[in-house]
C-alpha positions, 0 to 999 in steps of 0.5 A: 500500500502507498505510504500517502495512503498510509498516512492519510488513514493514520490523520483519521485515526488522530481526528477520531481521537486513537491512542494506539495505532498498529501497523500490521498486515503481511509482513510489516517490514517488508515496506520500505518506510515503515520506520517513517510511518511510525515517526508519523503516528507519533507526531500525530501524537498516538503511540505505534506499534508495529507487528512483525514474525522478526525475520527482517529484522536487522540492526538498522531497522532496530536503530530506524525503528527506536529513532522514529519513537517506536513504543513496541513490537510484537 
């Protein structure tokens, strides 16, 4: 799905008043700015987690993911 889609569906999500937003679906580090879509849940003042089976997971998205304010990952 295209990060602007993204990013709209999370601006609904803050007017509706969420706390949390999980980002999910496959695989979630399968696209490339989940990092920048967890910055943006968090400047939109929610908190984001974020679903993956870990198998991408590398020191990089580690770094990314804490930089971009990440609360938890399951």
């Amino acid at each position: 799905m295209p990060a602007a889609t993204l990013r709209d569906r999370i601006d609904h999500l803050a007017r509706l008043g969420s706390v949390f937003v999980t980002l999910t679906g496959g695989e979630s580090l399968l696209h490339p700015d989940a990092a920048s879509l967890v910055a943006y849940v968090r400047d939109r003042g929610m908190t984001p987690f974020l679903n993956t089976n870990g198998y991408l997971l590398t020191r990089a998205w580690i770094d990314a993911l804490n930089e971009a304010g990440l609360y938890a990952m399951q």
